[in-house]
NUDRENDO-983681 format. One record per residue (C-alpha): chain; residue number from 1; z, x, y. Coordinates in pm, whole numbers, plus 50000, padded with zeros to 5 digits. Layout:
<nodes>
NODE   nuvo   pake       z       x       y
NODE      A    NUM       Z       X       Y
...
</nodes>
This chain:
<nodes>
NODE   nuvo   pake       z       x       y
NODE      A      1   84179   92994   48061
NODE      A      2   84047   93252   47793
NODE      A      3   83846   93565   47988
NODE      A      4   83564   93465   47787
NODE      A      5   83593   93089   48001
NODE      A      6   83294   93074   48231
NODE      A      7   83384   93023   48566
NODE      A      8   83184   92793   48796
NODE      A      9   83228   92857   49208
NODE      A     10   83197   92530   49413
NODE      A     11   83131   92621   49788
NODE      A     12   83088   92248   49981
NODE      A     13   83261   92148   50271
NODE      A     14   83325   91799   50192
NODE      A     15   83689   91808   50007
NODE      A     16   83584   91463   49771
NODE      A     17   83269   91633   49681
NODE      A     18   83488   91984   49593
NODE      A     19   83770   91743   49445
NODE      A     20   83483   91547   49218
NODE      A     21   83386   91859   49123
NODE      A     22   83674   92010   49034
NODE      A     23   83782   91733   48797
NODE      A     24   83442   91710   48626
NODE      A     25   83385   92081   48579
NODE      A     26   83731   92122   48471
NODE      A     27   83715   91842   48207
NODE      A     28   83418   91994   48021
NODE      A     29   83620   92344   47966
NODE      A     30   83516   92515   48257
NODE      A     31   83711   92721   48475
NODE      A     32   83657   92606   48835
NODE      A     33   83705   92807   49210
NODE      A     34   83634   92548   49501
NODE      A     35   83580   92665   49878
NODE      A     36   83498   92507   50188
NODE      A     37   83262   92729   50337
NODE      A     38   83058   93039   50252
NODE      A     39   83302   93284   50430
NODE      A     40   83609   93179   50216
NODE      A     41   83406   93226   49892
NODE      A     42   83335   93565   50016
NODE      A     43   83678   93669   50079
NODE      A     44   83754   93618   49674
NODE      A     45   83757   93882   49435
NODE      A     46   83492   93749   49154
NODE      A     47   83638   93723   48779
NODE      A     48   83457   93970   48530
NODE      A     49   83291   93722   48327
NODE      A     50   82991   93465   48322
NODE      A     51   82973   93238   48628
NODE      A     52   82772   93043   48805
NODE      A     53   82761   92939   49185
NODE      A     54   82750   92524   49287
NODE      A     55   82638   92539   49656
NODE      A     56   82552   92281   49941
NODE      A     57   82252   92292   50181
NODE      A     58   82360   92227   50452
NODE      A     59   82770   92343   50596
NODE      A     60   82925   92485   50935
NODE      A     61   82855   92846   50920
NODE      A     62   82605   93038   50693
NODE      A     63   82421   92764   50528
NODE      A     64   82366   92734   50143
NODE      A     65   82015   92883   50205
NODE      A     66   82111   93166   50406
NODE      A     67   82393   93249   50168
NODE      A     68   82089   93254   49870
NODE      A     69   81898   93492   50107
NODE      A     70   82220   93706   50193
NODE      A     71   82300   93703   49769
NODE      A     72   81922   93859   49729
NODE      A     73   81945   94097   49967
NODE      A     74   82264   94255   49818
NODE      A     75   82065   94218   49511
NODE      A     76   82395   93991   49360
NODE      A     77   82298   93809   49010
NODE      A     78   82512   93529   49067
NODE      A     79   82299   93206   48954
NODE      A     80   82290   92974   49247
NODE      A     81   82221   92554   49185
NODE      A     82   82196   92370   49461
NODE      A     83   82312   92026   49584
NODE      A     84   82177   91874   49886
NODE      A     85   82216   91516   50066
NODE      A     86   81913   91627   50306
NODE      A     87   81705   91830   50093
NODE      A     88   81297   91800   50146
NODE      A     89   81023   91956   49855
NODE      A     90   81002   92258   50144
NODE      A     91   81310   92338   50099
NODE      A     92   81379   92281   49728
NODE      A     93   81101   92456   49700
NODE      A     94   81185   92742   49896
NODE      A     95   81524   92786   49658
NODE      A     96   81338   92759   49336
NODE      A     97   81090   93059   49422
NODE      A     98   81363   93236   49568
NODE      A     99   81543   93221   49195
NODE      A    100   81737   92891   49223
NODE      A    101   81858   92746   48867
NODE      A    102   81829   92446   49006
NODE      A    103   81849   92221   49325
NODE      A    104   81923   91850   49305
NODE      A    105   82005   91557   49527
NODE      A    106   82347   91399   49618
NODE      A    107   82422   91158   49455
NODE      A    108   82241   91346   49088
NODE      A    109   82367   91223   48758
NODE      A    110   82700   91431   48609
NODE      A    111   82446   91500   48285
NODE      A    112   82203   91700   48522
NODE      A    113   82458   91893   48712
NODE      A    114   82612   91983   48358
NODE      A    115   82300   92054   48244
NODE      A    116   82182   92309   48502
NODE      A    117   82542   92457   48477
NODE      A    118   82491   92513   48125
NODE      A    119   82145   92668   48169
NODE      A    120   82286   92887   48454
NODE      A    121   82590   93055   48264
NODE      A    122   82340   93155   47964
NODE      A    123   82109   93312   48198
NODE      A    124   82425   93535   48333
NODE      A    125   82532   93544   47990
NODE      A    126   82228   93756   47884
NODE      A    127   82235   93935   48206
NODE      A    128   82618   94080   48068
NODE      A    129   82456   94120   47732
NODE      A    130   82191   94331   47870
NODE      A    131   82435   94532   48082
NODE      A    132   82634   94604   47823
NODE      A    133   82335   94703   47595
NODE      A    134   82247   94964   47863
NODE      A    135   82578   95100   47905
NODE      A    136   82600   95178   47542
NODE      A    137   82291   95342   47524
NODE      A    138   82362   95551   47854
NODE      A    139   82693   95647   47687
NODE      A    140   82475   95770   47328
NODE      A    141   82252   95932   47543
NODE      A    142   82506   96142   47743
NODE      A    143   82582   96253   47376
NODE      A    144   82276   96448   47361
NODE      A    145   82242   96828   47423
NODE      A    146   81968   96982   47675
NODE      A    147   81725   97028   47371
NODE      A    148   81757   96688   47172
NODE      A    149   81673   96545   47510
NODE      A    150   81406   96762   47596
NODE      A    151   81271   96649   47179
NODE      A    152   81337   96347   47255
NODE      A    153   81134   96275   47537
NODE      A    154   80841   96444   47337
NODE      A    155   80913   96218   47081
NODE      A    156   80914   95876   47265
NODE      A    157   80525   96016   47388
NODE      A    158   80455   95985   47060
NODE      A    159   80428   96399   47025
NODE      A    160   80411   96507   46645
NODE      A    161   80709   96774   46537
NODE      A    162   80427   97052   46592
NODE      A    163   80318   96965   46936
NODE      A    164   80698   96932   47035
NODE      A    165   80709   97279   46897
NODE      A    166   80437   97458   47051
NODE      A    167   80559   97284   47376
NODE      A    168   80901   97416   47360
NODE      A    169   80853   97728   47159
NODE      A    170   81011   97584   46864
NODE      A    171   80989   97626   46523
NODE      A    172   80912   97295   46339
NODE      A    173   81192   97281   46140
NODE      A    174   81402   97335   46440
NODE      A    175   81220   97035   46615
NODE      A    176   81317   96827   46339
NODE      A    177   81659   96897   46354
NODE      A    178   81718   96789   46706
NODE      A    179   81445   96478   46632
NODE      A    180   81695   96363   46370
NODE      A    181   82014   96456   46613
NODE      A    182   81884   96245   46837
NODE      A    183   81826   95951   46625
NODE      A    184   82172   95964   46491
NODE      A    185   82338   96012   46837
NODE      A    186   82123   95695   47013
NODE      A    187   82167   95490   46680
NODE      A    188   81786   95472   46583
NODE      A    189   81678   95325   46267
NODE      A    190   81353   95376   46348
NODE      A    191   81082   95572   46641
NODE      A    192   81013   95198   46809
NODE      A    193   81396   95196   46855
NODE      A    194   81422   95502   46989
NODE      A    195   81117   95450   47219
NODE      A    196   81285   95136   47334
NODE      A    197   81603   95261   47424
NODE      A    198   81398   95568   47677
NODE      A    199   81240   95285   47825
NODE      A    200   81614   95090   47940
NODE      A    201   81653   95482   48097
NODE      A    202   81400   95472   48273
NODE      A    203   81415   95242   48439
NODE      A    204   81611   95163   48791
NODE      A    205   81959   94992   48732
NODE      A    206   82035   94695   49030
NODE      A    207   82306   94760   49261
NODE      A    208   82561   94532   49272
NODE      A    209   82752   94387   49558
</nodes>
């Protein structure tokens, strides 16, 4: 498998189920990790690329629904769909508002497990893509000297070149050199990019696990 293969992780703890799985996943052009309980999965070293998680209910050890609570606390993006043999609207419930894909009922139909599978890697897909957006802006803005930051964050106010001036004790034309600086270094066509972009700074990244 290509690094660009999505990998989907089956955690069950009945070996046909995992086996079924396996075959079907596998068959469709996914790459496929199978474990028997929620302690082997988290022995594993994920892959670096879109994924998804396939998870039971109910298993010895740390159920499926404890595992979805552990994966929020760490604050871990994996997308989670649930299958159940026991499941209740409670508890499906419960896993949708706690950020479930989705969560569906042994025996479910091959087309809706696909289906949700499908839906699951996009949503980690543009998770990456947004990532990686970030990180190049980050590295554009680390570019920047004290000053074209200091214009810059005038700018993204909304500050005219002679307000950023008086501010800083500039002159104007000075102002407008480090405006433009700045543009060029963060790769701004326009001021709504630019304003954008200081908006992905500010705000907090999400730890990963």
């Amino acid at each position: 498998m290509s690094q660009e293969t999505p990998t989907v992780f089956v955690i069950d703890d009945d070996p046909s189920v995992r086996d079924g799985l396996d075959s079907l996943l596998r068959s469709v052009g996914y790459a496929v990790a199978c474990f028997a309980s929620v302690r082997e999965f988290s022995l594993v070293r994920r892959p670096d690329q879109p994924s998804c998680l396939v998870l039971d209910v109910r298993m010895p050890g740390p159920s499926g629904m404890d595992f979805q609570a552990e994966l929020a606390k760490l604050r871990d993006p994996l997308p989670v769909i649930f299958l159940t043999g026991h499941g209740d609207v409670p508890m499906a419930v419960r896993a949708m508002k706690a950020g479930a894909v989705e969560f569906l009922l042994k025996p479910f139909r091959e087309q809706d497990l696909l289906d949700a599978i499908r839906a699951a890697i996009d949503i980690d897909r543009g998770r990456r893509a947004g990532e990686a957006a970030l990180a190049e802006i980050k590295a554009c803005f680390e570019t920047l000297s004290m000053r074209e930051r200091d214009v810059m964050a005038f700018v993204v106010q909304g500050r005219l070149n002679k307000q950023i001036a008086a501010e800083l004790n500039l002159s104007e034309i000075t102002v407008k050199v480090h405006r433009g600086q700045a543009m060029r270094k963060m790769k701004a066509a326009t001021l709504a990019d630019l304003i954008r972009m200081a908006d992905r700074l500010a705000k907090p990244a999400i730890p990963r696990s």
